[in-house]
N, C-alpha and C positions, 0 to 999 in steps of 0.2 A: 230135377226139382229138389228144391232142399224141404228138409222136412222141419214144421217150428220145434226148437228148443226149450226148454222149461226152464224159466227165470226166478230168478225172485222177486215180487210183486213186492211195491212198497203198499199197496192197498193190505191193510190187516184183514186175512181169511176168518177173524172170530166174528159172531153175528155182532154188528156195530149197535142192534139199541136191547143188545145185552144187557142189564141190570146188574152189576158185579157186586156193589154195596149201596143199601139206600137206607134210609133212617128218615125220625121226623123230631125235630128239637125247634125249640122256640127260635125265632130271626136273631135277635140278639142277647147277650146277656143283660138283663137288668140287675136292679139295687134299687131297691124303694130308700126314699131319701126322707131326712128328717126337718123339722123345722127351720133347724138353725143354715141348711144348706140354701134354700128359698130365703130368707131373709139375707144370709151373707149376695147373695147373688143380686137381691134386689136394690141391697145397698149400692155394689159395685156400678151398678147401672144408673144407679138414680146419681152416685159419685160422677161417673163421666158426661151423664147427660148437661148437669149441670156446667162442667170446662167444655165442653163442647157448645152449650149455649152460648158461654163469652167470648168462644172464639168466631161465633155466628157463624157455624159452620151446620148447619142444618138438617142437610142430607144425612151426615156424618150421623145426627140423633136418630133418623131412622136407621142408619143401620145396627147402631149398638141397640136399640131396641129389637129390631128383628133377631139378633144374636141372641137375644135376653130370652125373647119366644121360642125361641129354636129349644135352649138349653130347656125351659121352663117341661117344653112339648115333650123332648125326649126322655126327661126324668119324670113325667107322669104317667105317659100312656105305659099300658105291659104289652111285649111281646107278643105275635102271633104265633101258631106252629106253624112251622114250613118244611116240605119234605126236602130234603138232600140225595143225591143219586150219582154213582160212579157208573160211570158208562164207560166203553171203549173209544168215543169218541170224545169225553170229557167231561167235566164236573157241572149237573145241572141243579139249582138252587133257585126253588120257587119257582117251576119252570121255565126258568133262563140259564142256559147254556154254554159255559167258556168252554173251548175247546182248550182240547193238552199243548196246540203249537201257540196258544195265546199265553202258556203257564212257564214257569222254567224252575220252580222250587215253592218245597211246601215247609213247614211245621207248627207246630203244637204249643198254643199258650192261653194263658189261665189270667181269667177277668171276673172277679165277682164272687169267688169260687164256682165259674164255668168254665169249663175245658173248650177248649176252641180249637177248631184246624183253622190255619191261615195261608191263603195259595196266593201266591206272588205271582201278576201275571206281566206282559207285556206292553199290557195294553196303559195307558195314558189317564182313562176311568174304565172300570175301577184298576186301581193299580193294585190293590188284593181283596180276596174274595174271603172270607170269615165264616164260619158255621158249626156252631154250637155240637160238641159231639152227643150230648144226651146219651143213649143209654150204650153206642158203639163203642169201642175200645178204641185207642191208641193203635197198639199193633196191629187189629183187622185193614185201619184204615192203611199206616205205612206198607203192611205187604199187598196190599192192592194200589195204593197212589203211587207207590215205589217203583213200579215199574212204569210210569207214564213221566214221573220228577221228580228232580233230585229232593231229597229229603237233606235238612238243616236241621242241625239241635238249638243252636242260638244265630237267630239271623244278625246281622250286621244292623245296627241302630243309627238311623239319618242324624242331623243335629237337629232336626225339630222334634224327634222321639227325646234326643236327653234334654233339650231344653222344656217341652212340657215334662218332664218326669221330675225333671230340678223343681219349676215352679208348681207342681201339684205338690211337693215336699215341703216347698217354704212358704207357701200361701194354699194351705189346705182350706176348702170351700165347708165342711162340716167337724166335727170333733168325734174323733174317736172314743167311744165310752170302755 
């Protein structure tokens, strides 16, 4: 009779709802906005409503309007805190869960003057996951995410990253004081 052999288990032997790093930072970065950013916006809106009037395309008003509220909602309401948690089985945020085979590279970028981790994942939605580092470091988080994915210094930019970054340069919605 043979006797069993000792394998290597792809099941990781570390406790899986291990708590490796968790923090708590607000959901997203805000910027309280000024006057003239709501008035630029409302013109814009009231601009298309109107060509979209003559083209009696109707629908089309409610959507630019729902876009109008969207922007309106997102630039008023503030943030909640929400915890963040590295786990060995993956990065859980506001307890929701992507696992590390849904992720394949992470890094680090700066919105508002907030520092952000950004996980690129597999999936379709969300295709990255974002969360504010608050009071964690940089390097606590790369030597702990580091070994679950690769880590990037400058991700590779779709054409709709440079094409909104063109048009927020040439048709800026508020004025810099």
């Amino acid at each position: 009779m043979a006797t069993p052999t000792k394998s290597s288990s792809p099941i990781p032997t570390e406790n899986l709802n291990e708590i490796l790093l968790s923090w708590k930072s607000p959901s997203h970065p805000f910027k309280k906005r000024n006057k003239v950013f709501y008035q630029t916006v409302a013109a814009i809106t009231f601009l298309l409503v109107v060509i979209v009037f003559f083209l009696h395309e109707f629908m089309l008003i409610g959507v630019i309007l729902s876009i109008a509220f969207v922007v309106y909602v997102t630039s008023t309401v503030e943030p909640i805190e929400v915890s963040h948690k590295v786990t060995p089985l993956g990065f859980e945020q506001a307890e929701k869960l992507i696992h590390w085979g849904q992720c394949y590279a992470f890094w680090f970028e700066e919105k508002w003057g907030s520092k952000m981790l950004v996980i690129q994942t597999r999936l379709a939605f969300p295709a990255q996951v974002r969360a504010v580092l608050g009071d964690v470091s940089e390097q606590k988080i790369k030597d702990v995410i580091g070994k679950y994915l690769l880590y990037m210094e400058k991700p590779p930019k779709s054409w709709t990253d440079s094409f909104s970054h063109w048009l927020s340069k040439k048709f800026p919605l508020e004025t810099t004081v």
